[in-house]
Phi, psi and omega in degrees: 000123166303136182276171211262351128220184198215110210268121141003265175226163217288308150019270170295148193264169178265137196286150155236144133280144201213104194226137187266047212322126161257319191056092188060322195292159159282166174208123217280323182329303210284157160260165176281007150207187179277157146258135195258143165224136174241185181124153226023053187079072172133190203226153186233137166280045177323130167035067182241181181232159176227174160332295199276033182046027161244172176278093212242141185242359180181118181224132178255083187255129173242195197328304195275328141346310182276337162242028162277330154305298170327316184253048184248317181321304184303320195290308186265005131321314173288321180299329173296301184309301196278350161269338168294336182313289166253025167094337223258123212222018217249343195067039167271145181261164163227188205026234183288012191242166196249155174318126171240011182066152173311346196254001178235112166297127189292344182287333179289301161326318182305294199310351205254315191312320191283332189282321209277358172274340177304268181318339182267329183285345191242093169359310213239048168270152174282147187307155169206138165332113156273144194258167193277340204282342193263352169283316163305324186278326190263341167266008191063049172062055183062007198274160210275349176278338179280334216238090156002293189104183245251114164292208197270331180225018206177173165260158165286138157222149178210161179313145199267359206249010176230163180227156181273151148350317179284354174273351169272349197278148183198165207275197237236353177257007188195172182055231206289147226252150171323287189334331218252336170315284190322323190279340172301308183309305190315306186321298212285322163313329164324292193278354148329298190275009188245352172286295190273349196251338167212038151227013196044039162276159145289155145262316136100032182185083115304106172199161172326330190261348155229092209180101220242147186235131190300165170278011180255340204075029170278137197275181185198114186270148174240170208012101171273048178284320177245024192293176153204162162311120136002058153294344183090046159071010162273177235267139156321144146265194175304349190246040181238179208257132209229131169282026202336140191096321187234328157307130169316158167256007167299298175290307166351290190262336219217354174058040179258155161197156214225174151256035154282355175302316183298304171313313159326310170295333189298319195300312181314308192300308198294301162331298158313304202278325170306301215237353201036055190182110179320339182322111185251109166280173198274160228244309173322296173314287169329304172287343161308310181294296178307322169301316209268358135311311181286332209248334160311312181250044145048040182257164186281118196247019186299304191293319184305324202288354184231349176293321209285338181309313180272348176284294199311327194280306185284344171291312174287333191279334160311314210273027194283146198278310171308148138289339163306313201272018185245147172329165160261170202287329195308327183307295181281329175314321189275352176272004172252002190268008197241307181312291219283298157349283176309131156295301189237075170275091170246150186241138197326135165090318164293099186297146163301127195316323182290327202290332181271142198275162179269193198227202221234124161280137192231128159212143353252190212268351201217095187222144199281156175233091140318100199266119181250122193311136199038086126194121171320130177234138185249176092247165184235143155252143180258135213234126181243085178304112088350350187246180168249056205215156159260145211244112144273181185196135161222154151262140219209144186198131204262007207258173202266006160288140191287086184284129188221097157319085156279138211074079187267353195212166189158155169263121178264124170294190167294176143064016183219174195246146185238118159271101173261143180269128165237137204237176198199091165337206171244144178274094187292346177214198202249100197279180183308198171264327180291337206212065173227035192215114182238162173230143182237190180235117189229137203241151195187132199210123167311109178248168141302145196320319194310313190314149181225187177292315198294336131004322213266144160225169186271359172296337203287349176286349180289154182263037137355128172097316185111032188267159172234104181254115196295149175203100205249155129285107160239135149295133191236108167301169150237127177242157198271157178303000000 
């Protein structure tokens, strides 16, 4: 199944479908027809019931939407012809497209495309029914392979050839190389600011998952299951729905929303996509890390260093606990379109690219176990100093397999290399597929020469002072025999 548009440019919003599926059940929520809301290129169908009694609550369709309806239009045309052909009266699809049955006729489907391409091309077209058998051709008979998880009023289905936003994310030493955070970080302000500066929606469930990214890594915001038009800050009702983590607190605590709501949520995504963590770390820290990633792939890091500088400085100013102090987005587009732009941008409080210490090399960051049953399995990281400073480190790990670290703790000199061994006992059985994955945690702090391991406590790792202290996370897979 194709997905239902495929955006242009980061702007245009992405089509979904949001289906609260009853399959026969009633649902007291649902009405006897749609409500149409239009804005951003398409229309959001919202909360009807049709004949056959399901329940559907928001499909947001654009350009290309319209014509991926065309050619489903074209598809059950040919499927007409060739059951007329061979007598087969049954309504099979073959290959990737699926059996809608004898009770959905392809001609009722053709009629459906028409009607919902009709509404979208006609301003003043009237709300209309969608039927279930057509709901079915476009989620792929519903399927779970297809299907996001749950929105604001439904479940999500989405194209098998895109993934959400929350699966990238990583913290600033792996995954994804800056450049490509940023134009992501750029994209979804794009389509922010074309939801609110020219169509007045709220989206009002901004968060990672919704929000979907292309095979360029173009973002695409997704489900309008709770947007609404710009009212001027009124009040929620009692039935709305919440994101934890990403709601505002305005909506949160007191159900006001605004479209600074969104803005808040943009700032928590722009944090996550920087630092791979909601966590608001010291500004230093972060850029230590990137530098200390950048200086490993010998890449240019003049631009990277201030883009990363102005996300983190405009993510708090998105996250201000008033909604008055936080920007409008036409705001923030134009202060990162002034960045790309600008030679010498500075921001208060960010120290010089020469000016920050490196930090202690750990590889690798990420490594698989082949698990062989009753016999000890080992692996190592290797902690690399670079510097002319001496490093204490200890290692640390919550998870409840009996893991045995040697040397969890220990002095990495200047100019040299440190090998920790971990060993993973022996194992009796296969743990599940869901409870294969451990993390451990390595801590690292510049001491004096005088220092040995017995010296290391867990105080000197508190960030006190202004002292500065590293905390790298490695991963340990486990794989079944």
């Amino acid at each position: 199944m194709k997905e239902l548009a495929h955006l242009p440019s980061a702007p245009v919003l992405a089509s979904t479908l949001t289906s609260a599926t009853c399959h026969g059940r009633r649902r007291e929520a649902a009405t006897p027809h749609c409500r149409i809301q239009r804005g951003g290129g398409g229309v959001d169908v919202a909360a009807g019931r049709d004949c056959w009694g399901a329940a559907y609550s928001s499909m947001w369709v654009t350009r290309r939407g319209r014509r991926e309806g065309r050619r489903w239009r074209q598809l059950s045309r040919e499927r007409r012809e060739e059951k007329n052909r061979s007598g087969d009266r049954d309504g099979q699809f073959n290959g990737k497209e699926q059996r809608v049955g004898s009770w959905a006729r392809m001609d009722d489907v053709d009629a459906e495309l028409d009607v919902l391409e009709r509404t979208i091309d006609n301003v003043s077209a009237n709300p209309n029914k969608l039927k279930l058998p057509l709901l079915k051709l476009i989620t792929g008979n519903f399927s779970e392979e297809l299907r996001i998880g749950d929105g604001g009023c439904g479940v999500v289905y989405k194209s098998p050839e895109n993934e959400t936003l929350s699966f990238v994310f990583t913290d600033e030493l792996r995954g994804l190389e800056w450049h490509t955070r940023y134009q992501i970080i750029k994209g979804i302000c794009e389509g922010l600011n074309h939801l609110h500066k020219e169509k007045q929606i709220i989206h009002m469930d901004l968060k990672p998952d919704n929000i979907l990214l292309d095979e360029h890594m173009v973002p695409k915001i997704t489900d309008f299951g709770v947007s609404r038009f710009d009212d001027k800050s009124q009040t929620m009702t009692a039935d709305h729905l919440l994101s934890m983590g990403y709601c505002a607190p305005e909506y949160l605590h007191h159900g006001r929303r605004s479209a600074k709501s969104d803005i808040y949520s943009l700032g928590v995504i722009i944090l996550e996509l920087v630092t791979g963590s909601k966590e608001n770390r010291s500004m230093t820290k972060v850029l230590r890390r990137w530098k200390h990633r950048w200086n490993k792939s010998a890449m240019d890091t003049t631009s990277g260093y201030k883009q990363v500088a102005a996300s983190l400085d405009l993510a708090q100013k998105y996250m201000q606990m008033d909604p008055a102090d936080r920007p409008n987005i036409w705001d923030l587009l134009s202060e990162l379109n002034k960045l790309d732009t600008a030679n010498n941008v500075r921001i208060s409080g960010v120290p010089e690219y020469s000016e920050l210490e490196d930090m202690i090399g750990i590889e690798p960051l990420e490594m698989r176990l082949p698990i062989e049953l009753n016999k000890e399995i080992s692996c190592s990281i290797e902690l690399t100093n670079d510097t002319d400073d001496y490093f204490a480190f200890r290692i640390s790990t919550t998870s409840l397999r009996p893991y045995c670290v040697l040397q969890d703790k220990d002095i990495v000199p200047p100019r040299s290399k440190y090998s920790v061994i971990i060993v993973l006992k022996a194992l009796d059985n296969v743990p599940p597929h869901n409870y294969r994955k451990d993390e451990f945690s390595v801590q690292s702090t510049r001491v004096n020469k005088s220092f040995t391991a017995l010296d290391i406590a867990g105080v000197m790792f508190n960030e006190d002072h202004g002292k500065a202290v590293d905390k790298v996370n490695v991963m340990i897979f486990l794989d079944a025999p």
